[in-house]
C-alpha positions as CSV (number, residue, x, y, z in Angstrom):
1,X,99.8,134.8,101.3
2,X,100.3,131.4,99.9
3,X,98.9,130.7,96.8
4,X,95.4,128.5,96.3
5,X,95.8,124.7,96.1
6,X,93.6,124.7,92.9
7,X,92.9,128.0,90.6
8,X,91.1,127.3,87.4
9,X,90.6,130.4,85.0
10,X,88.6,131.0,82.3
11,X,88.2,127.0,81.8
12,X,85.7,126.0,78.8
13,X,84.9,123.2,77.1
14,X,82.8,122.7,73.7
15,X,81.0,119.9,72.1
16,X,79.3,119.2,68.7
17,X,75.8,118.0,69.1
18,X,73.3,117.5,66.4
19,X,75.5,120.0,64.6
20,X,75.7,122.6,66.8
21,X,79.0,123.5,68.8
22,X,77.5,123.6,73.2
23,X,79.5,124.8,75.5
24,X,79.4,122.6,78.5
25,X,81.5,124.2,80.7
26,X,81.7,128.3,79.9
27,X,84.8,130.5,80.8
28,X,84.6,129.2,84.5
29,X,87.1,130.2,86.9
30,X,87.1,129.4,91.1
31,X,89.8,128.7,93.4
32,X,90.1,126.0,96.4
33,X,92.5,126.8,99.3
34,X,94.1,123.7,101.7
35,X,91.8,121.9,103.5
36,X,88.8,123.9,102.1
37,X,85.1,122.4,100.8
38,X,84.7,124.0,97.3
39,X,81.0,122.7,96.4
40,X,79.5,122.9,92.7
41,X,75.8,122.4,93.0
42,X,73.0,122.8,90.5
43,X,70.8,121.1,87.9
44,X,71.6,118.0,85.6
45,X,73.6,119.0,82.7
46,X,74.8,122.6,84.2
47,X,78.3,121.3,83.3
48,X,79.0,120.6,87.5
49,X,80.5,117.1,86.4
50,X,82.5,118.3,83.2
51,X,83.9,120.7,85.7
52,X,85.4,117.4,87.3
53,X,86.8,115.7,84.6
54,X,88.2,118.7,82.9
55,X,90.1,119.4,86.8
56,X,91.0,115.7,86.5
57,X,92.1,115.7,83.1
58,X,90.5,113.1,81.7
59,X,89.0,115.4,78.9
60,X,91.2,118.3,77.9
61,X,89.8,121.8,78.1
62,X,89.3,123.9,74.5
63,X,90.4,127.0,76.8
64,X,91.7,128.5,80.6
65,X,93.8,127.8,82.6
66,X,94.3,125.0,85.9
67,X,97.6,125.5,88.2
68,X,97.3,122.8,90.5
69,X,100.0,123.2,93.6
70,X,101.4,126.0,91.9
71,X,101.8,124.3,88.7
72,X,100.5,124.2,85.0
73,X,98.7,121.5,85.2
74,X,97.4,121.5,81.9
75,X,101.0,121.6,80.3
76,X,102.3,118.0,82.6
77,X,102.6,115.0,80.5
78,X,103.8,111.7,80.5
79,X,105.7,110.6,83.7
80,X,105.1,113.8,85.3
81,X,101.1,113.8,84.8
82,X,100.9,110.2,86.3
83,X,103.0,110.6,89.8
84,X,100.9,114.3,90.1
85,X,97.8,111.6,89.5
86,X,98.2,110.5,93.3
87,X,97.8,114.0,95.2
88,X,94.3,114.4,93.1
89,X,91.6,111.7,93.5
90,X,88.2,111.3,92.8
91,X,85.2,109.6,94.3
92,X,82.3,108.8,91.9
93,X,78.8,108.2,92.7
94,X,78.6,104.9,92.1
95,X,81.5,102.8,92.5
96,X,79.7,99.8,91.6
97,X,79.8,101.1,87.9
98,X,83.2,102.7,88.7
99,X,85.0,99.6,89.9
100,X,85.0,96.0,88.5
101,X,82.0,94.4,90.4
102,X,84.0,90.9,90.7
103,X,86.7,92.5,92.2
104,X,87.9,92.0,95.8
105,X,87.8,94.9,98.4
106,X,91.8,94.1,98.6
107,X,92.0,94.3,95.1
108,X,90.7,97.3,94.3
109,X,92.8,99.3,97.3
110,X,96.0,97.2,96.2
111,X,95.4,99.3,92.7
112,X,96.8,102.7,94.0
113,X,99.6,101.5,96.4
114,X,101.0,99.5,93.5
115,X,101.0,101.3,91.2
116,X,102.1,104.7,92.6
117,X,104.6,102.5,94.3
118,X,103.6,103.4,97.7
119,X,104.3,100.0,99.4
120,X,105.8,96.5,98.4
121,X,104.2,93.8,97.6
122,X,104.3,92.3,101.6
123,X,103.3,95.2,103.2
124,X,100.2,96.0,101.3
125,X,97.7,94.0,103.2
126,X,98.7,95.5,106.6
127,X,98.3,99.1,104.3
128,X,94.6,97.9,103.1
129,X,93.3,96.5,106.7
130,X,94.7,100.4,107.7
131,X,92.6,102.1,105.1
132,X,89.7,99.6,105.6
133,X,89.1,100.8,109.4
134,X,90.4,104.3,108.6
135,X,86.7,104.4,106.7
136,X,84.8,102.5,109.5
137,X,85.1,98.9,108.0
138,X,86.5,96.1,109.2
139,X,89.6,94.3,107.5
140,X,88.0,90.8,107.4
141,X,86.2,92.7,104.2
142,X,89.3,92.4,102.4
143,X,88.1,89.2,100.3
144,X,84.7,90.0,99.8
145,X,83.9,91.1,95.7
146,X,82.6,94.8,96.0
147,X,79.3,93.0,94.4
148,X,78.4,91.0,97.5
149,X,78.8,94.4,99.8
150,X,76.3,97.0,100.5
151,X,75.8,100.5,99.0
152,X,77.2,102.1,101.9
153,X,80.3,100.0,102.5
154,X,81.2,100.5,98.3
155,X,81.3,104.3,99.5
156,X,83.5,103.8,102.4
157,X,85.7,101.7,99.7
158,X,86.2,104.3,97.6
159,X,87.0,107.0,99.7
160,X,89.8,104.4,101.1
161,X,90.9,104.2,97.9
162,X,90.9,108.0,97.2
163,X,93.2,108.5,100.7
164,X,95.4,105.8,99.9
165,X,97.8,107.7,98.0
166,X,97.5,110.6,100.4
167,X,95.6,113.0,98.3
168,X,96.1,116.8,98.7
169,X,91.9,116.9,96.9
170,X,89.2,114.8,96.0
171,X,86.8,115.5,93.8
172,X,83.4,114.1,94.9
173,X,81.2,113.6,91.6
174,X,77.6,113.6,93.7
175,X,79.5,110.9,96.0
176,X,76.2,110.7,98.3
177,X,73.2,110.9,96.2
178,X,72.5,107.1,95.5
179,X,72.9,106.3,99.3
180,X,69.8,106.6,101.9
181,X,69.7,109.4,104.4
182,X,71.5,107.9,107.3
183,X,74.3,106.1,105.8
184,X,74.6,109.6,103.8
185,X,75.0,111.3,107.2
186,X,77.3,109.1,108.0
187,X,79.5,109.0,104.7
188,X,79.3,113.2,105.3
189,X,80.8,113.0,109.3
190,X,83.9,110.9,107.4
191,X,84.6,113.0,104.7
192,X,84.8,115.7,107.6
193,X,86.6,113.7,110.3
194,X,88.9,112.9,107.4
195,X,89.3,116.6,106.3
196,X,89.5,117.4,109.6
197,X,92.4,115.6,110.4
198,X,94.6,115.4,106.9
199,X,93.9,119.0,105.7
200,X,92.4,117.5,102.3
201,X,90.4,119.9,99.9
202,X,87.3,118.6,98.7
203,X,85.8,119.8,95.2
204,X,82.1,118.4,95.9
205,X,79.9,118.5,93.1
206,X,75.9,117.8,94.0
207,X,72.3,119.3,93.1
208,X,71.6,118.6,96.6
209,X,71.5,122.2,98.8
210,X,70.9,120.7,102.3
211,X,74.0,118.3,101.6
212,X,75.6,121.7,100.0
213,X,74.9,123.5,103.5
214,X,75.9,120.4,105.5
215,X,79.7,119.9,104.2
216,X,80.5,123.2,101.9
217,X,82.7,125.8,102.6
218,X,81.9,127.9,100.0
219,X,79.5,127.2,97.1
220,X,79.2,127.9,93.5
221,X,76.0,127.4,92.0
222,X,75.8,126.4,88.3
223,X,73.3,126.9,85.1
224,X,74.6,126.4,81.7
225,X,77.7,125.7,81.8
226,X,78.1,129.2,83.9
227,X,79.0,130.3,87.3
228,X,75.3,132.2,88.3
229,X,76.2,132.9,92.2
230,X,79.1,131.9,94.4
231,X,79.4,132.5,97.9
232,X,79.7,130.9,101.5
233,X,77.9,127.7,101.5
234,X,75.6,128.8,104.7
235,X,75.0,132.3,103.4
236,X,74.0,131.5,99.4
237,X,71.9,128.5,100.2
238,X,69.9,130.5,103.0
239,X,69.7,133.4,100.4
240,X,70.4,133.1,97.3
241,X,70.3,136.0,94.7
242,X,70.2,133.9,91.4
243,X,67.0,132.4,89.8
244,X,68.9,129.4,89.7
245,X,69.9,129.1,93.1
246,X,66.4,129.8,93.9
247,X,64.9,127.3,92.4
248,X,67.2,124.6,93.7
249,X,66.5,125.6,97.2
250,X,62.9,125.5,96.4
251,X,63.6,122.1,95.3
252,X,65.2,120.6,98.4
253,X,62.7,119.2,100.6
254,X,63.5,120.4,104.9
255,X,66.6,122.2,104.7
256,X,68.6,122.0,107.8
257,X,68.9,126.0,108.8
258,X,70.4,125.5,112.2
């Protein structure tokens, strides 16, 4: 049996407040397999979106372990850390705030494929007009500033920017919550399609449930920094056994049980 794409154990990270030493994230350990829908759900502040920049690496853990690919992730430095950089991409809720507003569309997908060296200079328009209709937009987008565009097409742009360097996961930082309920079906049925067809692993952080039960294989629900229940995705949000997961299905108007 192969091993997992991602395994994080025992992962923990503190921080000083007021004088007192919090632990955000708390001796949390999960796994993702290829082409698998890890979800994180639960309330603000529960640590779901330390989680992702701890996985990221863009704060350090204080303890655990992350083998990414069957390496130590936590131990890669320098050159190393930057080329792994490209098989592990992240989508953030809003890419307005994420990206330079005045930048172009082409601009902001030439970022990745220049500087992970995945095409020259000449070929990188034909690459971006690719990406753009690989996430349902047209290339005449290209010189638009992400300002002038809508909600819904920023999305799309960030996931193109996320699959340009052919990711093996993405982590999705509540990638859907700031968009309206049918262009968040429709970001959900690409993130599939493009599972679906590249074998990407999503790690997909929300407090949502009914988007939980829409596009999770397996959930784990947080509260304090702590694992409370983990499960499949269907089967926990239907049921679940912690007071946690309770209350966030109580709080998610119409779930979708079919």
């Amino acid at each position: 049996m192969s091993s997992p794409l991602l395994s994080v154990s025992g992962l923990t990270k503190w921080y000083r407040r007021g004088g007192k030493t919090i632990a955000a994230v708390d001796n949390v350990s999960f796994h993702i397999e290829t082409g698998e829908t890890l979800a994180l759900a639960g309330p603000s502040g529960s640590g779901k979106s330390t989680i992702a920049r701890l996985v990221l690496r863009l704060v350090e853990p204080d303890a655990g372990r992350i083998q990414f690919d069957g390496e130590d992730f936590l131990a890669l430095g320098g050159a190393a850390l930057r080329s792994r950089r490209a098989r592990l991409q992240m989508v953030f809720q809003d890419p307005l705030a994420a990206f330079n507003p005045r930048a172009t569309v082409a601009r902001v997908l030439d970022d990745p494929l220049r500087i992970h060296g995945i095409a020259s200079r000449l070929k990188r328009p034909r690459r971006i007009a690719a990406l753009l209709e690989r996430v349902g937009l047209t290339p005449d987008l290209a010189p638009r500033a992400i300002h002038e565009i809508s909600g819904g097409q920023r999305q799309r742009v960030a996931i193109a920017r996320a699959i340009a360097t052919k990711p093996s996961l993405i982590v999705l930082d509540e990638a859907v919550s700031a968009l309206d309920v049918s262009v968040r079906g429709q970001i959900l049925h690409l993130l599939l399609d493009l599972q679906r067809e590249e074998r990407i692993a999503y790690l997909f952080i929300s407090h949502d449930l009914g988007v939980v039960r829409a596009i999770a294989h397996r959930v784990a629900i947080f509260d304090a920094g702590r694992i409370a229940e983990t499960g499949d995705a269907r089967t926990v949000v239907d049921a679940p056994q912690s007071a946690i997961g309770q209350a966030l299905v109580a709080a998610t108007p119409r779930l979708n049980r079919a």
